[in-house]
C-alpha positions in Angstrom: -6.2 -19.4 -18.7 -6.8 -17.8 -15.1 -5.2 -19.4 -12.2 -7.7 -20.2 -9.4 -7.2 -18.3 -5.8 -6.5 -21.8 -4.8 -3.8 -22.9 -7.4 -2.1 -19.5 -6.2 -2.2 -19.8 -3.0 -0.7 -23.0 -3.6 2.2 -21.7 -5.4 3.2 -18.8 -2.7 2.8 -22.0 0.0 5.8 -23.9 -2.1 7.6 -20.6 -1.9 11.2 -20.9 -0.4 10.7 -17.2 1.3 9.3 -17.7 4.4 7.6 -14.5 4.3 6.1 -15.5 1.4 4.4 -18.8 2.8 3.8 -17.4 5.9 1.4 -14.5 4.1 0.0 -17.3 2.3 -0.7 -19.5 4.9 -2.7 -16.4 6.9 -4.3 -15.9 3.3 -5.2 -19.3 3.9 -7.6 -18.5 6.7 -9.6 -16.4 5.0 -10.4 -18.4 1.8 -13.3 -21.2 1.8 -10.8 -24.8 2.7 -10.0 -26.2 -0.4 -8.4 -30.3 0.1 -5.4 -29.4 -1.2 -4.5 -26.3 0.6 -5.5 -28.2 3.7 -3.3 -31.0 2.9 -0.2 -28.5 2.7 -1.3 -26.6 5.9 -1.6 -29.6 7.6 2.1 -30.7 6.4 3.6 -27.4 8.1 1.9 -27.7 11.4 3.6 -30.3 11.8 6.9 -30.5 10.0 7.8 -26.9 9.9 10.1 -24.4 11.8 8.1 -23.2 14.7 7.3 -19.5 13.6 5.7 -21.7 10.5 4.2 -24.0 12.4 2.3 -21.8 14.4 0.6 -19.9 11.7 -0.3 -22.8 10.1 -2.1 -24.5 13.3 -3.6 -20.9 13.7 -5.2 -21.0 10.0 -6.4 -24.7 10.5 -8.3 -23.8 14.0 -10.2 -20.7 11.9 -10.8 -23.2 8.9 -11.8 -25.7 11.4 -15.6 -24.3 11.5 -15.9 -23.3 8.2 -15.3 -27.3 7.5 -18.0 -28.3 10.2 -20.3 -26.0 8.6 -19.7 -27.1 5.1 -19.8 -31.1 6.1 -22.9 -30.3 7.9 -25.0 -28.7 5.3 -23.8 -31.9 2.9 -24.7 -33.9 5.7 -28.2 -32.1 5.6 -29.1 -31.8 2.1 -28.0 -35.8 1.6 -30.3 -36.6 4.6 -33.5 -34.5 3.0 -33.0 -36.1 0.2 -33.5 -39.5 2.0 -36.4 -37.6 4.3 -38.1 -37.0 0.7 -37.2 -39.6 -1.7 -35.3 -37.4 -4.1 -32.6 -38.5 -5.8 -29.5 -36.9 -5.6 
């Protein structure tokens, strides 16, 4: 069985290398946010070294609007469902 992107990236971000998490956590940026990845991102910008900490703030402000985007298109397709009485 095939691990997903996610479960990967989740396994170089629990690497002791730092190089290793920190190429993770910019590989971070450029995937779609999944909770748990988030979660652990969110853990080093704040209790990290600061070289660590700053990539992972960095990765959070440019998953920041792929978040808004995604929560607002839920947002939208729960309120047209409302709009036209379909059930979802």
């Amino acid at each position: 069985m095939e691990k997903t992107p996610e479960e990967i990236l989740l396994e170089e971000l629990a690497s002791p290398k730092k190089s290793v998490k920190v190429a993770a956590i910019v590989k971070a940026a450029k995937l779609s946010p999944d909770p748990k990845v988030l979660a652990v991102l969110q853990e080093f910008a704040v209790g990290s070294d600061k070289e660590t900490a700053l990539f992972a703030k960095n990765a959070l402000s440019r998953l920041r609007p792929k978040l808004e985007k995604d929560q607002a298109s839920s947002n939208l397709a729960r309120y047209d469902g409302i709009r036209y009485g379909s059930s979802s």
